[in-house]
C-alpha positions in Angstrom: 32.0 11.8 18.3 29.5 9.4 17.8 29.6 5.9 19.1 26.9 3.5 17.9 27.3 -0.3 19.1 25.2 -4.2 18.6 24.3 -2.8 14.7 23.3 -5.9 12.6 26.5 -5.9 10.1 25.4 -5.0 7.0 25.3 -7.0 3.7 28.0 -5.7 1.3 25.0 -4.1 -0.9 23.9 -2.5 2.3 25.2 0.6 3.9 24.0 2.2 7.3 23.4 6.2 6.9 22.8 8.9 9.4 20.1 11.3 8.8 19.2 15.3 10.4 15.5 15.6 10.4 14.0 18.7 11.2 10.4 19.2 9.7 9.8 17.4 6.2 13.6 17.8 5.2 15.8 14.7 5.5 19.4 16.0 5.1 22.3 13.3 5.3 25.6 13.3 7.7 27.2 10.6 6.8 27.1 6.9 6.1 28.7 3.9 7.4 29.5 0.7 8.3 30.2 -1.6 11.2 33.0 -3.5 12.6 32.5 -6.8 12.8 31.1 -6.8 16.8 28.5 -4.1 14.7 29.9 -1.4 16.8 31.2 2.6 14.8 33.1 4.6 16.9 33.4 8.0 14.6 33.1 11.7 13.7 29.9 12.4 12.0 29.0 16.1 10.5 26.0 17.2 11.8 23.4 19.7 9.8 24.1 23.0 11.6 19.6 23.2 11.2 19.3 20.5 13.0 21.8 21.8 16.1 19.3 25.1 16.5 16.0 23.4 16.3 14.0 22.1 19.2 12.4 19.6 17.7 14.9 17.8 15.7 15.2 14.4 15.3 18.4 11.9 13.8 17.7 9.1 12.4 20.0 5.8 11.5 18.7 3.7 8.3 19.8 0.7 6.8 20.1 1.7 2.8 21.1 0.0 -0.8 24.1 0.9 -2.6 24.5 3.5 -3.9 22.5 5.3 -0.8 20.0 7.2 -2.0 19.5 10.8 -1.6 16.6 10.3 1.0 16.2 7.3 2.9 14.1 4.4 1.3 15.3 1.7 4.3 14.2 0.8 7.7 15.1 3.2 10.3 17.2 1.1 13.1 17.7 3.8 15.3 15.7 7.4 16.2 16.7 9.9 18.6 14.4 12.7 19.1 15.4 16.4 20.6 
């Protein structure tokens, strides 16, 4: 469960996407969108890769629709492992 909260709503073209990163290959989990206080409250699937590595990282992007298959938008959140 991942809980993400105070997200800019997205435009209705726009679409927010969750990313495993571990080395140069960006593999996505999921995408979403917000409620309208910006908050997700959800079950994401998570890259089994990026689970083992130690240096993994997940990234949240804000992407066009249709989301492309790697990410092309800002990033809006990082978390590093």
């Amino acid at each position: 469960m991942l809980v993400f909260q105070n997200l800019p709503v997205p435009a209705t073209d726009r679409i927010y996407r969750l990313w495993a990163i571990v080395g140069d290959e960006k593999t996505p989990c999921s995408q979403f969108g917000t409620n309208e206080q910006g908050s997700v409250f959800d079950e994401f699937a998570i890259a089994h890769s990026a689970c083992q590595e130690l240096d993994s990282t997940f990234a949240v992007t804000l992407e066009p629709l249709p989301a492309p298959p790697q990410p092309v938008g800002p990033a809006v959140l990082l978390e590093r492992s």
